[in-house]
mmCIF entry with sequence, helices, sheets and N, C-alpha, C, O atoms, coordinates in Angstrom:
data_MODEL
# 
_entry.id   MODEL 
# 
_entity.id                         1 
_entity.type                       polymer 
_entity.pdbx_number_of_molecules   1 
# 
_entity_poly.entity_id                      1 
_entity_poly.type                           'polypeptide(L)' 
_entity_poly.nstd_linkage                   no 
_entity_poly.nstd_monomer                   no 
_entity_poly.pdbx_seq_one_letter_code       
;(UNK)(UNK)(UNK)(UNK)(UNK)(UNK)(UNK)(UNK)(UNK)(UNK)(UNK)(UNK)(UNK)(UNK)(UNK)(UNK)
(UNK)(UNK)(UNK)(UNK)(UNK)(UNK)(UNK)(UNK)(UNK)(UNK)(UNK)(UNK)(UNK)(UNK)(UNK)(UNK)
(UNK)(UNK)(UNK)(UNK)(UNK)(UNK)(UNK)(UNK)(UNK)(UNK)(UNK)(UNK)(UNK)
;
_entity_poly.pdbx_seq_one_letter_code_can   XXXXXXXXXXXXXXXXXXXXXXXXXXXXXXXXXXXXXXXXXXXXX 
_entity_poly.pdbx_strand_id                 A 
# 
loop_
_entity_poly_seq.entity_id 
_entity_poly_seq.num 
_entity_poly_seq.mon_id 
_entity_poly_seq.hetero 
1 1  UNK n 
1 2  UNK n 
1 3  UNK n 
1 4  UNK n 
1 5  UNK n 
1 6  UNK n 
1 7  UNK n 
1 8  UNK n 
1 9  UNK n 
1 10 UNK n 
1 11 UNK n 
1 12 UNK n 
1 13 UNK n 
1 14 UNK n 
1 15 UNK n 
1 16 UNK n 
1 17 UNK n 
1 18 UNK n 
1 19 UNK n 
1 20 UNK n 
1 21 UNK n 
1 22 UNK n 
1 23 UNK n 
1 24 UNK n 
1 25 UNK n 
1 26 UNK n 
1 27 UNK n 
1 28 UNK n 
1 29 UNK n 
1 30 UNK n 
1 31 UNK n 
1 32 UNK n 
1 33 UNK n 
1 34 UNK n 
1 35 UNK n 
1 36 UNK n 
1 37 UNK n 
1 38 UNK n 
1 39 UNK n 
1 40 UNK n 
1 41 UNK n 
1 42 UNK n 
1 43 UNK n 
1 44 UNK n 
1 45 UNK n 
# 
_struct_asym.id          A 
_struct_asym.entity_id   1 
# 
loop_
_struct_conf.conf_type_id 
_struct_conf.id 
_struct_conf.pdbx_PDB_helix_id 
_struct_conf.beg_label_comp_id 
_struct_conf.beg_label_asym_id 
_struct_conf.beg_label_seq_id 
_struct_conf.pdbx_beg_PDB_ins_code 
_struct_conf.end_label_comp_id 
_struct_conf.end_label_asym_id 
_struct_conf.end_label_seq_id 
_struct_conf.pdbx_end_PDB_ins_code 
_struct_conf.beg_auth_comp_id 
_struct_conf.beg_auth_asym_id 
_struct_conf.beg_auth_seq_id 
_struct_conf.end_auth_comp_id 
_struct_conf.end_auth_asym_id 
_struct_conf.end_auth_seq_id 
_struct_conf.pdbx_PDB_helix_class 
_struct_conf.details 
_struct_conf.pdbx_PDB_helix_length 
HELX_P HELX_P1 AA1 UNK A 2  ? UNK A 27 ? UNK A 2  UNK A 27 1 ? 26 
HELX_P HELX_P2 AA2 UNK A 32 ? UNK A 42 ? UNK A 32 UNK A 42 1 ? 11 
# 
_struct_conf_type.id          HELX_P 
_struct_conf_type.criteria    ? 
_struct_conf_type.reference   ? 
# 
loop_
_atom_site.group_PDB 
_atom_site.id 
_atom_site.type_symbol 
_atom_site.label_atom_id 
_atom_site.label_alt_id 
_atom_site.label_comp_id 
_atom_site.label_asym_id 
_atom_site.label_entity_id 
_atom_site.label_seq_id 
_atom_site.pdbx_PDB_ins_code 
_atom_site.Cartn_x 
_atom_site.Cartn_y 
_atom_site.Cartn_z 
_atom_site.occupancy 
_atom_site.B_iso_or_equiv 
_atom_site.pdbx_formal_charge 
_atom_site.auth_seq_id 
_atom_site.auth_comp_id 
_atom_site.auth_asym_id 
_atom_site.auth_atom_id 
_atom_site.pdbx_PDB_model_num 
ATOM 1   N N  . UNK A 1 1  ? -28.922 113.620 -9.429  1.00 0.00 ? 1  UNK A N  1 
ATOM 2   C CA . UNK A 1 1  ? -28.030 113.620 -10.600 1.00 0.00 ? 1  UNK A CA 1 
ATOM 3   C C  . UNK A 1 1  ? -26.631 114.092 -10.203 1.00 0.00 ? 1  UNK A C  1 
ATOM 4   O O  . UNK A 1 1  ? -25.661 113.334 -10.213 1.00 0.00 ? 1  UNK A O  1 
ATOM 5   N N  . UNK A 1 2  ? -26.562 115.618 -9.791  1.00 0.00 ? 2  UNK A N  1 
ATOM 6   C CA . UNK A 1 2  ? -25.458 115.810 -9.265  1.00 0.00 ? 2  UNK A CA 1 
ATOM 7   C C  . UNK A 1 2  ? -24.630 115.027 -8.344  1.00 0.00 ? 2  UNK A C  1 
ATOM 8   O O  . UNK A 1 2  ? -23.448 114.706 -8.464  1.00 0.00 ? 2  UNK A O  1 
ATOM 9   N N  . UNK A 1 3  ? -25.522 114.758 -7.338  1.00 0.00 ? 3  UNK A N  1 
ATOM 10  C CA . UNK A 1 3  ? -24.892 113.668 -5.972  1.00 0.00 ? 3  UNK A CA 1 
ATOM 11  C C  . UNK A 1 3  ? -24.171 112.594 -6.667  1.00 0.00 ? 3  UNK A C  1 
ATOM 12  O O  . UNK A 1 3  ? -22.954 112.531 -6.494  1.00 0.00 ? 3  UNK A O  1 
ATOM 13  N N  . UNK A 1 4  ? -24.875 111.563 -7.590  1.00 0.00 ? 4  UNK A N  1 
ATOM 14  C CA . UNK A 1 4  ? -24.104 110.639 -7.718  1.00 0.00 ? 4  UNK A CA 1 
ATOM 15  C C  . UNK A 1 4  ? -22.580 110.808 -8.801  1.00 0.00 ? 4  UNK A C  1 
ATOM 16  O O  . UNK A 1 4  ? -21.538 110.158 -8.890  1.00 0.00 ? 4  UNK A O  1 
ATOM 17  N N  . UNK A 1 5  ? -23.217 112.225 -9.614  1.00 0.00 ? 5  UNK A N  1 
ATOM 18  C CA . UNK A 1 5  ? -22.022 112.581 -10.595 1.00 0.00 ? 5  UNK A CA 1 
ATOM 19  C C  . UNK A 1 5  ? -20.802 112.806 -9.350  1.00 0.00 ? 5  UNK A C  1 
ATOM 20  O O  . UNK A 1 5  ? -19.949 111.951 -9.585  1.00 0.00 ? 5  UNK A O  1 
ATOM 21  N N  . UNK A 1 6  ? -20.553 113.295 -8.613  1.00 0.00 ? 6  UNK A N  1 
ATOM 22  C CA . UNK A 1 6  ? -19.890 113.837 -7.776  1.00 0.00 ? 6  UNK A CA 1 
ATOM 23  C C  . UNK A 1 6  ? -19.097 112.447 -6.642  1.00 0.00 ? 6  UNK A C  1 
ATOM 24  O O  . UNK A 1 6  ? -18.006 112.317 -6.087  1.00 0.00 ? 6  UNK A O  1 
ATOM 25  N N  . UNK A 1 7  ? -20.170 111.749 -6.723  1.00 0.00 ? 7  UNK A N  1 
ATOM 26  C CA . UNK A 1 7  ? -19.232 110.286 -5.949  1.00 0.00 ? 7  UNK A CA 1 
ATOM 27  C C  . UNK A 1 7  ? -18.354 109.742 -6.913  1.00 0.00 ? 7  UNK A C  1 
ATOM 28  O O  . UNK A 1 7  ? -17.186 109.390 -6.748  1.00 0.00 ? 7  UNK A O  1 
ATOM 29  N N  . UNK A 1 8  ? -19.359 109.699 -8.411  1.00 0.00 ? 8  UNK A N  1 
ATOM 30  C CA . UNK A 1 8  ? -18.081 109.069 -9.301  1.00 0.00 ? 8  UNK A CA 1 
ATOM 31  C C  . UNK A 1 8  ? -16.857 109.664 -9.831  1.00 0.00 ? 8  UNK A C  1 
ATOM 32  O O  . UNK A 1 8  ? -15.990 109.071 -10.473 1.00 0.00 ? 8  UNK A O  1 
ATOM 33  N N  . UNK A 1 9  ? -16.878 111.145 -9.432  1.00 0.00 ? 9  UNK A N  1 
ATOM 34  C CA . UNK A 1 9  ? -15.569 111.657 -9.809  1.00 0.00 ? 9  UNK A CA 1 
ATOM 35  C C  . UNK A 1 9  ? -14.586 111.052 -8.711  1.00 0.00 ? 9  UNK A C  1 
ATOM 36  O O  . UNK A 1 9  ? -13.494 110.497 -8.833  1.00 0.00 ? 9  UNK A O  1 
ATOM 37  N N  . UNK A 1 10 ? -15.552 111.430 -7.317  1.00 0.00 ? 10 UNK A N  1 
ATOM 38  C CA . UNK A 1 10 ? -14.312 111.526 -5.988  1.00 0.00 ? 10 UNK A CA 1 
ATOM 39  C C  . UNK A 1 10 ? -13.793 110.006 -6.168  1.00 0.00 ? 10 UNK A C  1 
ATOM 40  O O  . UNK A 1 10 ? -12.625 109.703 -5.927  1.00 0.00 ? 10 UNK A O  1 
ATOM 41  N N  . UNK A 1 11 ? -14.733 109.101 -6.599  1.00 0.00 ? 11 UNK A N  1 
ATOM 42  C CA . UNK A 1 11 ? -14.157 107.403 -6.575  1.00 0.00 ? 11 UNK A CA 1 
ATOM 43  C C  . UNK A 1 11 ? -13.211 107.477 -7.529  1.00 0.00 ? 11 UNK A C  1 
ATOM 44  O O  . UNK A 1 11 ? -12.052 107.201 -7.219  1.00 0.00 ? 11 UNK A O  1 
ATOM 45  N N  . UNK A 1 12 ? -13.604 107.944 -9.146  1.00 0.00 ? 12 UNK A N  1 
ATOM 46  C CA . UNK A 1 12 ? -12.371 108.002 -10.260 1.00 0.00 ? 12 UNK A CA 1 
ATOM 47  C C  . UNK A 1 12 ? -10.703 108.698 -9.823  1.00 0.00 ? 12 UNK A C  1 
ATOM 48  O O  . UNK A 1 12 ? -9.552  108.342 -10.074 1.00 0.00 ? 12 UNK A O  1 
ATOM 49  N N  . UNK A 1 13 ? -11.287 109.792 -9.093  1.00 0.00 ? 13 UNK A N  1 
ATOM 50  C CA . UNK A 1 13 ? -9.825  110.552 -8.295  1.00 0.00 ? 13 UNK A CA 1 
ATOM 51  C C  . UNK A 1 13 ? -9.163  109.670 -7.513  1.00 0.00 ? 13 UNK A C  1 
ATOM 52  O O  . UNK A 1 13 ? -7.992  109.350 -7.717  1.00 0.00 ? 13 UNK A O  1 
ATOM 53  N N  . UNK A 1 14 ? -9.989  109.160 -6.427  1.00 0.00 ? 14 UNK A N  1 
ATOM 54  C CA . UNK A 1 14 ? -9.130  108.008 -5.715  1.00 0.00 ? 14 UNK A CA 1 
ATOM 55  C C  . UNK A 1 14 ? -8.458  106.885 -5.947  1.00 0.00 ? 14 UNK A C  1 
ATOM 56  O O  . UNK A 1 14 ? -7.407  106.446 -5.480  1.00 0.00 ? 14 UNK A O  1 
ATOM 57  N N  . UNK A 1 15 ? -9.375  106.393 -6.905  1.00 0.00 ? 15 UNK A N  1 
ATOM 58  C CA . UNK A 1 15 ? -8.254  105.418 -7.807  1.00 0.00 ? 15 UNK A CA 1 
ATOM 59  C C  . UNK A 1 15 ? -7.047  106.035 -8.684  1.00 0.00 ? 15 UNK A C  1 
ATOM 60  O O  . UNK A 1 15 ? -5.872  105.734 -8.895  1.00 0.00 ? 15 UNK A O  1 
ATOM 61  N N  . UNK A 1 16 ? -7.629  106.702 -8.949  1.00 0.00 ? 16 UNK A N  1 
ATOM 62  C CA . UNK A 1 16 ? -6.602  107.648 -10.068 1.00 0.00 ? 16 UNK A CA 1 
ATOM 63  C C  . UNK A 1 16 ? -4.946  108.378 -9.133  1.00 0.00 ? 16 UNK A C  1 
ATOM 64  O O  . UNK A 1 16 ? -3.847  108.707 -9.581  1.00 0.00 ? 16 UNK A O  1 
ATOM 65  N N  . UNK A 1 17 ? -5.405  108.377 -8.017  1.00 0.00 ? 17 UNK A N  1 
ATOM 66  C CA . UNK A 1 17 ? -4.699  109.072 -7.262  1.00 0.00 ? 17 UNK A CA 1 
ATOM 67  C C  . UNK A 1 17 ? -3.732  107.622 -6.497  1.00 0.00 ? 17 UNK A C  1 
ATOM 68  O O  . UNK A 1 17 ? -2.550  107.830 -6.221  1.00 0.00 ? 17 UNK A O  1 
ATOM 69  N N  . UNK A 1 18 ? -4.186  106.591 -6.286  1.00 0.00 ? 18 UNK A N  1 
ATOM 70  C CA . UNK A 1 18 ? -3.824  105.090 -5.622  1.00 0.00 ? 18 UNK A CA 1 
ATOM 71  C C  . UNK A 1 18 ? -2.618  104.689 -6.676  1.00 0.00 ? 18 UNK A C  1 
ATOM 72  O O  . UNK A 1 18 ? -1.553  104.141 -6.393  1.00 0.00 ? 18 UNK A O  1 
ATOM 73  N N  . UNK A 1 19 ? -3.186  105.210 -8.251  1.00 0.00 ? 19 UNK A N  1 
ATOM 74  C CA . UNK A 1 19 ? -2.378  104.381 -9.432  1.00 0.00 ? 19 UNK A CA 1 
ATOM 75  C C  . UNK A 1 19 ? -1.178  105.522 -9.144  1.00 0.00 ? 19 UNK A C  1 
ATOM 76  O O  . UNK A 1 19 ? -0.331  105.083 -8.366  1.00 0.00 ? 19 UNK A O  1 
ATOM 77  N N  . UNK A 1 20 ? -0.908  106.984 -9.634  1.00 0.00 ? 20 UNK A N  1 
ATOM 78  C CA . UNK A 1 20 ? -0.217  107.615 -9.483  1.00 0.00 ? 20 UNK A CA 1 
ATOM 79  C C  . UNK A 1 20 ? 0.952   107.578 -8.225  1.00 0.00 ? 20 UNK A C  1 
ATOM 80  O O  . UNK A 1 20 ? 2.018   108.155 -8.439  1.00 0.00 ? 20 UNK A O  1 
ATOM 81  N N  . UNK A 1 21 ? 0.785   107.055 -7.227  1.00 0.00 ? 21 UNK A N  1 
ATOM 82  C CA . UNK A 1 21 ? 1.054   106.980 -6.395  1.00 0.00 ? 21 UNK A CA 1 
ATOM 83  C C  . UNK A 1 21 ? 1.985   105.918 -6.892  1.00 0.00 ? 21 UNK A C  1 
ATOM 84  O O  . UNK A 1 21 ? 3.086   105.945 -7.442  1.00 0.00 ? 21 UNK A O  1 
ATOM 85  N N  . UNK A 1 22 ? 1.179   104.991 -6.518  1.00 0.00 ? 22 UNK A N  1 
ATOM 86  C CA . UNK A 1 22 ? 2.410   103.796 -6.968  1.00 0.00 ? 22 UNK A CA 1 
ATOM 87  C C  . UNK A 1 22 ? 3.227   103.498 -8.722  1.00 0.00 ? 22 UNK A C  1 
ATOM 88  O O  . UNK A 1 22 ? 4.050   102.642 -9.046  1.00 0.00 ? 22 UNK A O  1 
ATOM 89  N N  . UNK A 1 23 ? 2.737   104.322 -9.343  1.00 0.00 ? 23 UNK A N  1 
ATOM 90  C CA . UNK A 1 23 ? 3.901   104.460 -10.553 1.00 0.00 ? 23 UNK A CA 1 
ATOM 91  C C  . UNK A 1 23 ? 4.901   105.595 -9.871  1.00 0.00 ? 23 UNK A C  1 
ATOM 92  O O  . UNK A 1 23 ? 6.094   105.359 -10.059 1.00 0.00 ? 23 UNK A O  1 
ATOM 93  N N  . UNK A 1 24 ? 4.657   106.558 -9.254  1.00 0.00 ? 24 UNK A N  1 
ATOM 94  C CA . UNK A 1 24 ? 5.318   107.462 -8.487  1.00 0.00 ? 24 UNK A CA 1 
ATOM 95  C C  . UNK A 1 24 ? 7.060   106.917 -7.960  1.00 0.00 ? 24 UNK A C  1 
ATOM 96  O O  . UNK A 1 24 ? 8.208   107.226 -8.282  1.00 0.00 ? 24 UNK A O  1 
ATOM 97  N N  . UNK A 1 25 ? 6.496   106.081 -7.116  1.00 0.00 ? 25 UNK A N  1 
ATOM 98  C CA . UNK A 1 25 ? 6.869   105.032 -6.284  1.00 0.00 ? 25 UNK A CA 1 
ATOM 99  C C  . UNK A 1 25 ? 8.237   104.225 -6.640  1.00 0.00 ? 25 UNK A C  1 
ATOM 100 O O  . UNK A 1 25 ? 9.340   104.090 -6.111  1.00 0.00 ? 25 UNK A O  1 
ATOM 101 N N  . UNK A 1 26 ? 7.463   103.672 -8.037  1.00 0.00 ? 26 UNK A N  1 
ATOM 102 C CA . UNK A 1 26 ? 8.231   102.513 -8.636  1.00 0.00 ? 26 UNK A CA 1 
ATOM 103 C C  . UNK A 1 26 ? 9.238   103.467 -9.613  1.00 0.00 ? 26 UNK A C  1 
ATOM 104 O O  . UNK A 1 26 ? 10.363  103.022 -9.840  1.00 0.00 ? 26 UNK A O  1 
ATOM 105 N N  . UNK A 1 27 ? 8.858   104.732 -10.174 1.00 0.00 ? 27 UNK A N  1 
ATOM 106 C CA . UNK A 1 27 ? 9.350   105.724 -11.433 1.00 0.00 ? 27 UNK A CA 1 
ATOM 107 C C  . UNK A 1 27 ? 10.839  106.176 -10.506 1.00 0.00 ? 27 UNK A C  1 
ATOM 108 O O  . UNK A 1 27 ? 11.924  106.058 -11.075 1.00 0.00 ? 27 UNK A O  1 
ATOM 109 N N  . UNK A 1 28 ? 10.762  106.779 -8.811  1.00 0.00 ? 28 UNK A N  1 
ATOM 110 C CA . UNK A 1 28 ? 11.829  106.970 -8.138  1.00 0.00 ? 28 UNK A CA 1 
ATOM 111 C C  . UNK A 1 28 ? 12.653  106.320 -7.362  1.00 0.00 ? 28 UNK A C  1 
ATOM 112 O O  . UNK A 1 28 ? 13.464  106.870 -6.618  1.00 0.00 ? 28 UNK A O  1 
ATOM 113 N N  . UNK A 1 29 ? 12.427  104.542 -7.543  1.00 0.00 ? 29 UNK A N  1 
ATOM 114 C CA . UNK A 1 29 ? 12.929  103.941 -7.046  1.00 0.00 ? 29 UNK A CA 1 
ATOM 115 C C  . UNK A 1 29 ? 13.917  103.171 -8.520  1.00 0.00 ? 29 UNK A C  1 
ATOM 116 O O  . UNK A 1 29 ? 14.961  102.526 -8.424  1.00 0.00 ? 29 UNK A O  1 
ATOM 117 N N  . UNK A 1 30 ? 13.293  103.454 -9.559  1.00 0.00 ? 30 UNK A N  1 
ATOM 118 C CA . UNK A 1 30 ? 13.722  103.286 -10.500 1.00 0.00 ? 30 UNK A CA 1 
ATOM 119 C C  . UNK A 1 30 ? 15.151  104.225 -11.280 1.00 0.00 ? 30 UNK A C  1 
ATOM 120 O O  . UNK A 1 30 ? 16.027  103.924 -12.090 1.00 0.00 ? 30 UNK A O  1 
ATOM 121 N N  . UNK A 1 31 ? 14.736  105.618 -10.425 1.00 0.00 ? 31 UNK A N  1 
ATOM 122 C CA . UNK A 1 31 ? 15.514  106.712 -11.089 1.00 0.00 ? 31 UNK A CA 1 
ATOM 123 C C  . UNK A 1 31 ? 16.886  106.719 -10.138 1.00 0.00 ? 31 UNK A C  1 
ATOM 124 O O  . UNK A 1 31 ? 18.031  107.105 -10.369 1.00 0.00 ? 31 UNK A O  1 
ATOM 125 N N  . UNK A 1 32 ? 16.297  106.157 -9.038  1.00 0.00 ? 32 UNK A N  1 
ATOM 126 C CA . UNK A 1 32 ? 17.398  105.823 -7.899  1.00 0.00 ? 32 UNK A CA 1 
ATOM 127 C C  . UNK A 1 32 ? 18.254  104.505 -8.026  1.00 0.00 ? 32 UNK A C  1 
ATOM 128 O O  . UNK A 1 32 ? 19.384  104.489 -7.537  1.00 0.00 ? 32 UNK A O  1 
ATOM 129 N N  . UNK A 1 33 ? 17.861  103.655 -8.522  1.00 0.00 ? 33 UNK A N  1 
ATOM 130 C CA . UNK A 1 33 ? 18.827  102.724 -8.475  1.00 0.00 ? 33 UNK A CA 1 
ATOM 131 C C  . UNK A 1 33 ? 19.726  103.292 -9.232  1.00 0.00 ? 33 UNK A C  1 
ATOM 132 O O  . UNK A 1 33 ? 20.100  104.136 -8.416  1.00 0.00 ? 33 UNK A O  1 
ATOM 133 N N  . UNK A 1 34 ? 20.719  103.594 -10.675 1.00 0.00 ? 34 UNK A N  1 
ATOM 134 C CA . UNK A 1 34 ? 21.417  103.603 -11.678 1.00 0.00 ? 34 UNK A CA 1 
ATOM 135 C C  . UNK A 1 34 ? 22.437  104.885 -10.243 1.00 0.00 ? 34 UNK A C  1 
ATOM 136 O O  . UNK A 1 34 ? 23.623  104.686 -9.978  1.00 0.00 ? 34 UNK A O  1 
ATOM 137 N N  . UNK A 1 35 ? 21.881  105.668 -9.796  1.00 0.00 ? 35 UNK A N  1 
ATOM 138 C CA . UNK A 1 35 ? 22.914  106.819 -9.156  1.00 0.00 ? 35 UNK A CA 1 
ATOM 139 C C  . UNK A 1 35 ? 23.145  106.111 -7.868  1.00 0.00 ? 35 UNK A C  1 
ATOM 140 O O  . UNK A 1 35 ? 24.211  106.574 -7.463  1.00 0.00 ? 35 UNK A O  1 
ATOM 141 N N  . UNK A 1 36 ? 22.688  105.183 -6.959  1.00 0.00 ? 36 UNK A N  1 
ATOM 142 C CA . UNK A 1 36 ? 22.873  104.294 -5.916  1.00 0.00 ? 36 UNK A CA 1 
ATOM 143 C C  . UNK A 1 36 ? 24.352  103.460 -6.292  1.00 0.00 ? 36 UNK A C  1 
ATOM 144 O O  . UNK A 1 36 ? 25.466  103.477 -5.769  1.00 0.00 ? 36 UNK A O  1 
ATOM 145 N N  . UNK A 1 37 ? 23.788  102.751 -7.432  1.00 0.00 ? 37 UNK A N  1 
ATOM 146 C CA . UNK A 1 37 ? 25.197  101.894 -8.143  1.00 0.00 ? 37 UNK A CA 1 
ATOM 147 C C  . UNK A 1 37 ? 26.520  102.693 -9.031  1.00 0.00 ? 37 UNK A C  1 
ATOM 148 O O  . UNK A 1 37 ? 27.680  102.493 -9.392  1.00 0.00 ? 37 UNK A O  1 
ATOM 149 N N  . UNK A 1 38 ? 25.665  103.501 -9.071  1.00 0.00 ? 38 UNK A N  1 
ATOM 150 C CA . UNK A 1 38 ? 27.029  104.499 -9.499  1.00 0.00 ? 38 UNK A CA 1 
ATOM 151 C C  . UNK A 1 38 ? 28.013  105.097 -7.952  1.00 0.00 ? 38 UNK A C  1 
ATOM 152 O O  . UNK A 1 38 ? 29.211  104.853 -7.804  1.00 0.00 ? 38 UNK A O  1 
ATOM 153 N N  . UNK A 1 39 ? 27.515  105.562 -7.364  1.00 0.00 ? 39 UNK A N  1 
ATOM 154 C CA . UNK A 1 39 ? 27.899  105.583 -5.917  1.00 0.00 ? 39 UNK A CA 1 
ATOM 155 C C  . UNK A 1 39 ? 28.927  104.760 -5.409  1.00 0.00 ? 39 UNK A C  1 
ATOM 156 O O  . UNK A 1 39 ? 30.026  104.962 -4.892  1.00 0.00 ? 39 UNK A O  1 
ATOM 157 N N  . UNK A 1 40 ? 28.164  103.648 -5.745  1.00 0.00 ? 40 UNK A N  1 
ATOM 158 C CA . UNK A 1 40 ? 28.989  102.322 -5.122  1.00 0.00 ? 40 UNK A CA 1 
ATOM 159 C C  . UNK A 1 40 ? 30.073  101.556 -5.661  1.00 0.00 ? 40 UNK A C  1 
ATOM 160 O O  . UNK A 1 40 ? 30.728  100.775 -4.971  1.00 0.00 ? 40 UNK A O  1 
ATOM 161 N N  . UNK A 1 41 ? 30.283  101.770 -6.931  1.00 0.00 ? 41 UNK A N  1 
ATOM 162 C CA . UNK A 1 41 ? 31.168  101.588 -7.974  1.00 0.00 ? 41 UNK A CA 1 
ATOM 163 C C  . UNK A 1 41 ? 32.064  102.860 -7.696  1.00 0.00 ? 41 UNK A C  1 
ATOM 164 O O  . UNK A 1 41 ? 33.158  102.598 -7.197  1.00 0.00 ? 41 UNK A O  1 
ATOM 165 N N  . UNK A 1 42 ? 31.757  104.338 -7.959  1.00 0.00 ? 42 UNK A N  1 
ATOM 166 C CA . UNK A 1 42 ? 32.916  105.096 -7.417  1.00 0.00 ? 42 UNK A CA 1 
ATOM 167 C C  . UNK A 1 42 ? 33.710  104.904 -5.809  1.00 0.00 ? 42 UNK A C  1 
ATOM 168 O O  . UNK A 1 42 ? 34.774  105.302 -5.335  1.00 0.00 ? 42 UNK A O  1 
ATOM 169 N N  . UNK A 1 43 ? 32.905  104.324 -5.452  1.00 0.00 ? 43 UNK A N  1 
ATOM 170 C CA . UNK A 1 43 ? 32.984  104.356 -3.540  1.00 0.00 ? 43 UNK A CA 1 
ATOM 171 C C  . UNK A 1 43 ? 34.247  103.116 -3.413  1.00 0.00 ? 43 UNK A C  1 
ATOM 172 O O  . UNK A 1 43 ? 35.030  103.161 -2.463  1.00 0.00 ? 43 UNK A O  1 
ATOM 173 N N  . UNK A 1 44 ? 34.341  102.075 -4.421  1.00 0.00 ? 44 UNK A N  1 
ATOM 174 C CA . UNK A 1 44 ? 35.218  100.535 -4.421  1.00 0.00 ? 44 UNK A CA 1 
ATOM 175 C C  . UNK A 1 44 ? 36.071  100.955 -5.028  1.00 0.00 ? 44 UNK A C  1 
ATOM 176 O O  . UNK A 1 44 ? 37.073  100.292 -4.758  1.00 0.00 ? 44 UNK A O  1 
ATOM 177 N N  . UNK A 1 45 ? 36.378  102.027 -6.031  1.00 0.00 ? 45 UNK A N  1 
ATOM 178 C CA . UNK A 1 45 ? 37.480  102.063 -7.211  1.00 0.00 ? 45 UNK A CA 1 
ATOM 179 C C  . UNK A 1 45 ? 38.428  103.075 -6.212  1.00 0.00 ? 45 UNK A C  1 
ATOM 180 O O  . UNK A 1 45 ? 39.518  103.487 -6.608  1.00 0.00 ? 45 UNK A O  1 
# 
């Protein structure tokens, strides 16, 4: 009972941990573009 309760957490974590990751990912590449182009717009003027 325990054994298999215990694979399905570590499997739910790992996925859980795969998704986080890549919203992670996409959330600071996201937060980075707008101050990248701001950069680059002060950097031409």
């Amino acid at each position: 009972m325990w054994g298999s309760w215990s694979a399905y957490i570590q499997l739910t974590f790992q996925s859980l941990m795969t998704i986080v990751r890549g919203s992670a990912s996409h959330a600071v590449l996201d937060a980075l573009r707008p101050i990248l182009s701001a950069r680059r717009s002060e950097n031409h003027e």
